[in-house]
N, C-alpha and C positions, 0 to 999 in steps of 0.2 A: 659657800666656802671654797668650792674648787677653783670656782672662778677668780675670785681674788686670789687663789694660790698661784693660779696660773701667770693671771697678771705680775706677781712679787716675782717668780721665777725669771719673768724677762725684764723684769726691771734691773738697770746698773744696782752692783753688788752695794754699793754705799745706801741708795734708797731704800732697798732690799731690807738690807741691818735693821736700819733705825723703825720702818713700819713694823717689821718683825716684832722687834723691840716694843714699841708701843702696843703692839696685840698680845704680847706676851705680859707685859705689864696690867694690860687690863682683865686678860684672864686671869692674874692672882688675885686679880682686887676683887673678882666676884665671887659668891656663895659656893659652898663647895660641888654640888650636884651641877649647878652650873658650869662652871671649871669645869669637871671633869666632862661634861656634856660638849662644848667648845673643843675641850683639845681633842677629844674622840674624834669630832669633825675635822680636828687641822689634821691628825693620822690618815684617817681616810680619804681627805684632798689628798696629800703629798702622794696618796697612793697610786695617781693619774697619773704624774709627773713620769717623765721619762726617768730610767737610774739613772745616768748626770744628772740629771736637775735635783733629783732628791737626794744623792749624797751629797751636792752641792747644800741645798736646801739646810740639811737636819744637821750638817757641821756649823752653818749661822745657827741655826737656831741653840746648838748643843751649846757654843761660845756664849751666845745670848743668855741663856739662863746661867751660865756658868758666871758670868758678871754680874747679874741681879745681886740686888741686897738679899740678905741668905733669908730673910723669911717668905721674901718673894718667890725665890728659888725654892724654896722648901715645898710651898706650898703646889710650884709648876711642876716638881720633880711627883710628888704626891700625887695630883693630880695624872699626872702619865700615866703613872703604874697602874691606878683605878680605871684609866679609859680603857686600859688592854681588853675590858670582861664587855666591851662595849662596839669592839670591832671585830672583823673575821681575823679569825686567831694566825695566818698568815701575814696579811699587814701589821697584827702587831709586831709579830718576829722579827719581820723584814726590816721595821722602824727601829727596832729596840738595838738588831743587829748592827743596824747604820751608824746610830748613837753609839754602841759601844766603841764600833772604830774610831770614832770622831774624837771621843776624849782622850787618846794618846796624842793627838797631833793639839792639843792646846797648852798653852804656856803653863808652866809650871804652878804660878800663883792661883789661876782659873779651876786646871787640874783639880789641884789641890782641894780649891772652895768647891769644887762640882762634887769629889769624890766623899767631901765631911759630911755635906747636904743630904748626899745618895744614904751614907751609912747612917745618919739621921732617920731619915724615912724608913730604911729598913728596919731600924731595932724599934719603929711606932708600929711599923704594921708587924709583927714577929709578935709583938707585947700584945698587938689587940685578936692574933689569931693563936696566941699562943706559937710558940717557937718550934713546927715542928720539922725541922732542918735535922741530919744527921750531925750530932754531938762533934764537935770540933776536935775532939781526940778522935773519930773514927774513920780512919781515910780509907775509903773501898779500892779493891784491885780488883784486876781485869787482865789476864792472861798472866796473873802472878804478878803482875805490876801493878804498883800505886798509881792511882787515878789523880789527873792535874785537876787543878780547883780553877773554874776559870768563868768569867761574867761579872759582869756589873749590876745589872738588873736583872738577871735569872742568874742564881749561882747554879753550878751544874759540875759533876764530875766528869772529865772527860779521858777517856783511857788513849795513852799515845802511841798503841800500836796501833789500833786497828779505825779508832775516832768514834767506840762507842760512848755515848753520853748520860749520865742518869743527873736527875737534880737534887741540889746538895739539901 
């Protein structure tokens, strides 16, 4: 897997897309253990990648899924979050972190469909582990100040004075 990451990395941005696209395509179509088994491997290639290539990298990819037909997309978005328990828990960070920046810089329409997808997967895995997140009326403080709500994929409270964080 690394190797073919390496090779997408240097290939012009347009070939890039469309392969992506087609691996990404084919990882929804497969079984789910599989899926998640696949993208664990695409997290942990990208994780060779120098930081240019892999911000570069995970904002195609982040776009890419973000275009899929939403059960496609459901099921890749799904599949991430399950590979996280399958990698060293800094690569996942570092991936997850990349993706979050990536999805402010995507058009509106993409946004949007990436962001329905996310809260989709979220309220499935909540339901099957039981929801146990800090009750949505209780906002924690932190030097006497209310802590911001902030993440896509790890909700987390983050307090703005000093940047301590707990999860939401």
């Amino acid at each position: 897997m690394e190797d073919m990451i390496r090779m997408l990395a240097k290939a012009p941005e347009e070939e890039r897309m469309s392969l992506m696209k087609e691996r990404l395509q084919m990882f929804a179509s497969m079984p789910e253990e599989q899926r998640i088994e696949s993208i664990a491997q695409l997290v942990q290639g990208l994780s060779a990648l120098k930081q240019k290539q892999r911000e570069e990298f995970i904002k195609g990819r982040t776009r890419i899924i973000a275009s899929l037909p939403e059960e496609q997309r459901v099921a890749i978005i799904a599949g991430r979050l399950k590979a996280g328990v399958k990698i060293p828990k800094d690569v996942h960070e570092a991936d997850m972190d990349l993706t979050e920046r990536a999805v402010p810089g995507l058009p509106e329409d993409l946004r949007r469909d990436f962001m329905q997808s996310m809260e989709q997967v979220r309220k499935s895995v909540d339901a099957a582990q039981g929801d146990k997140g800090v009750p949505s009326s209780t906002v924690p403080t932190h030097h006497g100040e209310s802590m911001v709500l902030k993440g896509i994929f790890s909700k987390r409270y983050v307090c703005s004075v000093c940047g301590y964080a707990q999860r939401a």
